[in-house]
C-alpha positions in Angstrom: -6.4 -19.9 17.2 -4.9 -17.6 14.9 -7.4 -15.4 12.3 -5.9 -13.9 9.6 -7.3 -11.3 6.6 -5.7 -10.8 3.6 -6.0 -7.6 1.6 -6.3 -7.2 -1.8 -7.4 -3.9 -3.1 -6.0 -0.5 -3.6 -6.7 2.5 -1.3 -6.7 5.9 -3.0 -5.2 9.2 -1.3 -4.4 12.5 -2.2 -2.1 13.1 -4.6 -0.1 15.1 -1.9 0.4 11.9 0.2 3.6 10.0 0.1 4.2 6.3 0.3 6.0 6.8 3.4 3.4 9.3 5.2 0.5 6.4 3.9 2.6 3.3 5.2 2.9 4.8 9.1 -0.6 5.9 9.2 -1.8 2.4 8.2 1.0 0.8 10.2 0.0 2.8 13.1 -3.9 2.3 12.7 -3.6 -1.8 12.3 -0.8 -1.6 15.6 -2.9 1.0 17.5 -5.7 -2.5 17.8 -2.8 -4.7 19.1 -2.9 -6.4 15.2 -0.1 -6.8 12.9 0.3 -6.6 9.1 2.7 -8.8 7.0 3.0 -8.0 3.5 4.0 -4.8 1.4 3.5 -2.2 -0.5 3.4 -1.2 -4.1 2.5 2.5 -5.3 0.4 2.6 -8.0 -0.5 6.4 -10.1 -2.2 6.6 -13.0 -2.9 3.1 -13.4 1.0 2.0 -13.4 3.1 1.1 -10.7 5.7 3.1 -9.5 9.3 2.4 -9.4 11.6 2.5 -6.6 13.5 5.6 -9.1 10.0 7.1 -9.5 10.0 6.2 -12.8 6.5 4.9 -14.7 6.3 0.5 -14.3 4.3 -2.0 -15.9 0.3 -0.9 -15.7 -1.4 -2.8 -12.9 -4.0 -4.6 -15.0 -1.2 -6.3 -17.1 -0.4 -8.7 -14.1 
């Protein structure tokens, strides 16, 4: 029997923290139990996501 989570939420870091250094410390945390994670990952500052050219997206509470 397979048990599965999903997520739906936003964790917040320090400023200082990059998507990349915050994606292989969860990564490592959910792999470090012998788990796995399917989904991604969408950064989020100031109430709007981020695009992939850093530039300001669509605020997260017009979805």
């Amino acid at each position: 029997m397979r048990k599965e989570f999903e997520i739906q939420g936003c964790i917040e870091v320090p400023p200082e923290v990059t998507e990349d250094e915050f994606w292989n410390t969860f990564i490592g945390f959910v792999e470090s139990k012998g788990w796995s994670f399917g989904g991604g990952i969408r950064e989020i500052q100031d109430g709007y996501y981020i695009l992939a050219d850093g530039s300001r997206g669509r605020r997260v509470l017009d979805e």
